[in-house]
N, C-alpha and C positions, 0 to 999 in steps of 0.2 A: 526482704531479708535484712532490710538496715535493723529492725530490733534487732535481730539475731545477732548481725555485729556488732550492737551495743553491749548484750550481754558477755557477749566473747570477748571483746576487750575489757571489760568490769573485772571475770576468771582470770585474765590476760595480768592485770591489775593488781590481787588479791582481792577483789569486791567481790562478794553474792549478788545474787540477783533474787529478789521477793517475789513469790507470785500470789496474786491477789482478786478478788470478785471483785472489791469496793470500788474498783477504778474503770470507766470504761470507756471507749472512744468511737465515734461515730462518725463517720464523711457524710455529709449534707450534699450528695449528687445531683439535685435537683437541675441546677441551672447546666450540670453538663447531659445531663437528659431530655431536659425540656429546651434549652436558648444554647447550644455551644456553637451555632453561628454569632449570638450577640455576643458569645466572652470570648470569640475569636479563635474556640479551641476544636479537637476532631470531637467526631461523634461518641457516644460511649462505647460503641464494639471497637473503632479503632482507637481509641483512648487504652482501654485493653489490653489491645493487640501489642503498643508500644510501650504499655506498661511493661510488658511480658519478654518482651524481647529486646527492649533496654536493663530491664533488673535481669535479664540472665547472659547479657554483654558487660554489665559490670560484675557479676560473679565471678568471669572467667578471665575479666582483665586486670581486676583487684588482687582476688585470690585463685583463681586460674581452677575452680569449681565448676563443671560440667553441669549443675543440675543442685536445686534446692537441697535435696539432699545430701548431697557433699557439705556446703554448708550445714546443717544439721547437724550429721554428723562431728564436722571440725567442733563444734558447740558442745555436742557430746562430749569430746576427749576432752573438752577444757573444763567444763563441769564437771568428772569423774578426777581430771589433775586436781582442781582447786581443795575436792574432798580427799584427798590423799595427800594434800600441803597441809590441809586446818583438820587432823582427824577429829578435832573438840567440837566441831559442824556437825561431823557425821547425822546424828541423830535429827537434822533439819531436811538431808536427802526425801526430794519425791520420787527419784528413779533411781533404783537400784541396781 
């Protein structure tokens, strides 16, 4: 969810947020698949597991969100505020 809070803060801001094909990003897992004894990390199911359960301990410590989509949501109302501050945007809306 840290994008999400990027863009929430951008709306938060006055900034838009672009969405775009041309950009893309990939994690290269390999070593935590294959060697995460040599880079001294957990395996990839509990890699995971503490992904999952530290991003949804900061949701609820941050912004006190139960659940990815609470966040979402909050993103939502800041996308619909920002379009109802710049109505001259309007016509860039992908969600209506």
């Amino acid at each position: 969810m840290s994008e999400t809070e990027v863009i929430v803060k951008g709306y938060a801001n006055n900034f838009a947020t672009a969405i775009t094909a041309n950009v893309t990003f990939a994690e290269n897992q390999s070593y935590l698949i294959e060697q995460s004894d040599l880079i001294k990390t957990e395996s990839k199911s509990a890699n995971l597991k503490l992904y999952l359960e530290e991003g949804n301990l900061w949701l609820r410590k941050k912004y006190g969100f139960n659940s990815r989509w609470a966040m979402n949501a909050y993103a939502k109302s800041m996308y619909d505020e920002f379009f109802n501050n710049f109505q001259h945007r309007r016509k860039f809306r992908i969600i209506i």
